[in-house]
C-alpha positions, -999 to 999 in steps of 0.1 A, spaced: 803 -183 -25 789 -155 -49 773 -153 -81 783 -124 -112 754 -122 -138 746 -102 -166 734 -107 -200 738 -74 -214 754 -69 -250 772 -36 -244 783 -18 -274 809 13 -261 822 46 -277 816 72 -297 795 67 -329 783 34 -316 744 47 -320 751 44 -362 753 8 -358 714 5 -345 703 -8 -377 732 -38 -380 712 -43 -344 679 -38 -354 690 -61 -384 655 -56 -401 634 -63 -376 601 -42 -367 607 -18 -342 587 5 -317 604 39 -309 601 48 -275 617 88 -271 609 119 -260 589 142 -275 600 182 -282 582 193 -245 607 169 -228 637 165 -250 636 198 -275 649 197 -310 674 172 -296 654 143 -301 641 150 -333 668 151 -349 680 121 -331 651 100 -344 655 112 -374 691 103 -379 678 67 -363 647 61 -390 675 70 -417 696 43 -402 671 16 -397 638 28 -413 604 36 -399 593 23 -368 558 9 -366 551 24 -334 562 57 -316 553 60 -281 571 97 -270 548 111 -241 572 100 -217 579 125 -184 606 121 -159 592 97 -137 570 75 -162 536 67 -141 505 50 -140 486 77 -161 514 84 -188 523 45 -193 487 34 -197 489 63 -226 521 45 -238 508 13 -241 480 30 -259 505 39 -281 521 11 -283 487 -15 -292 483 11 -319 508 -2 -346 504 -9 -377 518 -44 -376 536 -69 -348 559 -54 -329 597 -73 -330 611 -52 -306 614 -20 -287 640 6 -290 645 31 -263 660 61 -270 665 88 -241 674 88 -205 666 62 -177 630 74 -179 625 60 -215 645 29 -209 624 24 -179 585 33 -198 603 2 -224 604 -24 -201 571 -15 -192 562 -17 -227 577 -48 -234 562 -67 -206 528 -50 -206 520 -59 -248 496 -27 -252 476 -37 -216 491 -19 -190 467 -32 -167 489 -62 -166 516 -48 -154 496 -27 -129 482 -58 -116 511 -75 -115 530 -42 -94 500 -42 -68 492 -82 -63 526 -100 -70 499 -119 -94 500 -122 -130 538 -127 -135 529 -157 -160 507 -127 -184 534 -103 -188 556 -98 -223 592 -107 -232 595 -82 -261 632 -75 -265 647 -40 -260 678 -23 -277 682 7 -252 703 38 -265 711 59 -233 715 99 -239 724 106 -203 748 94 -177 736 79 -147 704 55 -144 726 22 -155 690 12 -168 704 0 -199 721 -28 -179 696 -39 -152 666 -60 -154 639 -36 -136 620 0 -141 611 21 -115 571 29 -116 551 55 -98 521 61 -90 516 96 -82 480 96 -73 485 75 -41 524 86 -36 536 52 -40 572 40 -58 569 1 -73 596 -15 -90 590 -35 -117 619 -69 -120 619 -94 -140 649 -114 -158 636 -110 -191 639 -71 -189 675 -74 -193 677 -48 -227 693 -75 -254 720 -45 -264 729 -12 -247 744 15 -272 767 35 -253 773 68 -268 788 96 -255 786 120 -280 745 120 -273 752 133 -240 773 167 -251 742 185 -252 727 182 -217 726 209 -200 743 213 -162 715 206 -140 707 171 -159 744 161 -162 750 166 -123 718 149 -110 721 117 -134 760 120 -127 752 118 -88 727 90 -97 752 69 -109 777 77 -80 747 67 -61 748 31 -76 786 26 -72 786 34 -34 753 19 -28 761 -14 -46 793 -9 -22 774 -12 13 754 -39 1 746 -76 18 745 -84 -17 781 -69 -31 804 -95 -46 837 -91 -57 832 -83 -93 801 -57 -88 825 -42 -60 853 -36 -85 830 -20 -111 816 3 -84 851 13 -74 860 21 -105 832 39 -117 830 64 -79 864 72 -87 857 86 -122 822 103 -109 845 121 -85 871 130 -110 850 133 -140 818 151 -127 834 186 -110 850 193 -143 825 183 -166 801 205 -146 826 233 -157 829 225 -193 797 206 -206 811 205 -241 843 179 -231 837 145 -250 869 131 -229 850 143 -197 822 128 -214 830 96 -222 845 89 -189 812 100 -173 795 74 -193 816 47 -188 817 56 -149 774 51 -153 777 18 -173 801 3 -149 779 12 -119 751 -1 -134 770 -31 -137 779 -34 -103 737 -26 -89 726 -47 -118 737 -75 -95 732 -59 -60 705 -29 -63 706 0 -45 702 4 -9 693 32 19 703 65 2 680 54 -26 651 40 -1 654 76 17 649 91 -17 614 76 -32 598 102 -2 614 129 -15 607 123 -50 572 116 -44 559 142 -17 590 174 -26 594 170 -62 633 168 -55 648 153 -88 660 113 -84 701 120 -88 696 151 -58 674 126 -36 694 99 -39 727 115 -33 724 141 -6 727 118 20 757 96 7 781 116 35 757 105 64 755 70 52 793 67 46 801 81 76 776 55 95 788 27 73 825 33 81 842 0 105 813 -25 100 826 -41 72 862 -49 63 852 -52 27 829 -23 25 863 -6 43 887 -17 19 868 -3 -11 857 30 0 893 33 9 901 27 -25 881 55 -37 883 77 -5 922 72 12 926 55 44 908 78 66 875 73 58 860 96 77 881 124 65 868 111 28 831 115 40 844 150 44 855 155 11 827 134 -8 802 162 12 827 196 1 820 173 -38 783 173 -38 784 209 -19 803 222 -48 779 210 -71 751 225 -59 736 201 -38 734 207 0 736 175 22 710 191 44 679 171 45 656 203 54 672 219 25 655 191 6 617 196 21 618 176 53 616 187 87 639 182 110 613 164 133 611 144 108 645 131 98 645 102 120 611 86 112 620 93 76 652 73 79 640 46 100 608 37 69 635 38 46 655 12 64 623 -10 67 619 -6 30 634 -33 6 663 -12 -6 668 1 28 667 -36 38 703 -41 15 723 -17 43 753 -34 60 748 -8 85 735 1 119 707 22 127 726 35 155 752 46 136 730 62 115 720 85 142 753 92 152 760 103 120 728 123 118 741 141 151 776 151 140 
């Protein structure tokens, strides 16, 4: 028996951010973006093309960094309790960052001490908002816009929480390509590994089911085909598009399953070497396929779909991928010491994404070996 659930109004294509105030459809709005530090001229003009579409919102909150913690959200919701009349709903517009900061918004209603309270104590569930989100994604990779949780940090103790609840489901995701032809090459190939991270993780999962397996496949495949060339010609909208759609499709498939060990083994990375969330969570894919290969005839019948029959041989070539790219599959390459590899691998396994493996830990150190 399995379950397929998401409540996510997807909107797909090219021009489908004009139709945000059709969505909006009058309703008071905060704005939750990047301001020009983080996002340039970009998202200026973006907001300004959205307040022409669907007028003023009451609220801007646009102090949002790359990894939204406790100090900069407990600014946001500062933000946030500061407009000028009741907040309808929340419209995030940026990468997985933003969409992430406006689920914290909408559950925390201008406190963010009930959120934190609720990330440290499991208490308070019953206090937090169910503001509803319209999220407008400008890269391609989180998947945010189609999951119900937001990754929070707190940086002063080196901790990674994840807030999930049902309720921060966005209401509609506008999918448009065209807002990603402007990133630049280093953003496109870490969020483009991030979401080839949530295809293969959602793939050796104990909670994959048919229908988040055949998203995943789908959207590897394109990662693989779409990413190398995009990285070569940043200005393709075909390329593009098929990245995007290759994102929304995986977050479809870990919206259901989450992520597992690659993304456990990359919170430490994150936190203590700075190493951005698409490189952490992706270096170590080859390993983990390689250990993950034969445990599961499942998990073996969809990485051959992506891969070929000899699975090893496409651990190979997914390594040559992310080598090409720029990203070495070396963990000490990353920060960590090779005395520490093991130790490093064997907390992420305790952890709760770690916990979502189908594989062995022996394995693991076989693959670590070759």
């Amino acid at each position: 028996m399995w379950r397929y659930r998401n409540p996510v109004d997807v909107k797909f294509g090219a021009g489908a951010f004009d139709s945000i105030g059709q969505v909006l459809a009058g309703r008071s709005y905060c704005l939750v973006t990047y301001d020009d530090a983080n996002g340039g001229s970009t998202f200026a003009d973006l907001t300004r093309r959205l307040t022409a579409l669907a007028g003023e919102p009451v609220a801007l909150v646009r102090n949002i960094g790359p990894n939204p913690d406790f100090i900069g959200l407990t600014e946001s919701c500062r933000l946030y309790a500061a407009a000028k009349k009741p907040i309808e709903t929340i419209v995030a517009l940026g990468g997985g960052s933003v969409i992430d900061a406006a689920k914290v918004l909408a559950a925390a209603l201008g406190d963010f001490s009930r959120v934190r309270t609720f990330l440290e104590t499991g208490k308070g569930g019953e206090a937090l908002g169910t503001t509803p989100i319209i999220a407008i994604p400008t890269t391609s990779g989180t998947g945010s816009e189609v999951t119900s949780w937001a990754t929070v940090w707190d940086t002063e103790a080196k901790k990674k929480y994840s807030l999930a609840r049902p309720s921060l489901y966005p209401e509609v995701a506008l999918v448009d390509p065209l807002l990603t032809v402007g990133l630049p090459r280093g953003i496109t190939i870490s969020t483009g590994l991030d979401a080839l991270s949530h295809a293969l993780e959602s793939i050796w999962n104990v909670n994959a089911n048919p229908v988040s397996t055949a998203l995943a496949e789908r959207a590897a495949r394109e990662v693989l085909e779409a990413l190398p060339a995009l990285a070569d010609n940043l200005r393709d909208t075909e390329l593009r598009s098929r990245l995007s759609r290759a994102s929304l499709f995986a977050g479809l498939a870990f919206s259901n399953t989450k992520t597992s060990l690659a993304h456990s083994l990359s919170y430490h990375l994150t936190l203590h070497h700075g190493v951005p969330h698409g490189i952490a969570c992706s270096f170590s894919l080859p390993m983990v396929m390689r250990a993950v290969a034969g445990c599961d005839p499942a998990c073996d019948a969809a990485l051959k779909n992506i891969f070929g029959p000899n699975l090893q041989a496409g651990a190979a070539r997914l390594e040559a991928t992310l080598e090409k790219l720029g990203v070495s599959t070396h963990a000490t390459d990353h920060g960590i010491a090779a005395r520490d590899w093991t130790a490093l691998v064997d907390h992420a396994l305790a952890g709760e994404r770690g916990r979502n493996f189908i594989g062995r830990r022996e394995a693991l150190l076989a693959a670590m070996a070759a």
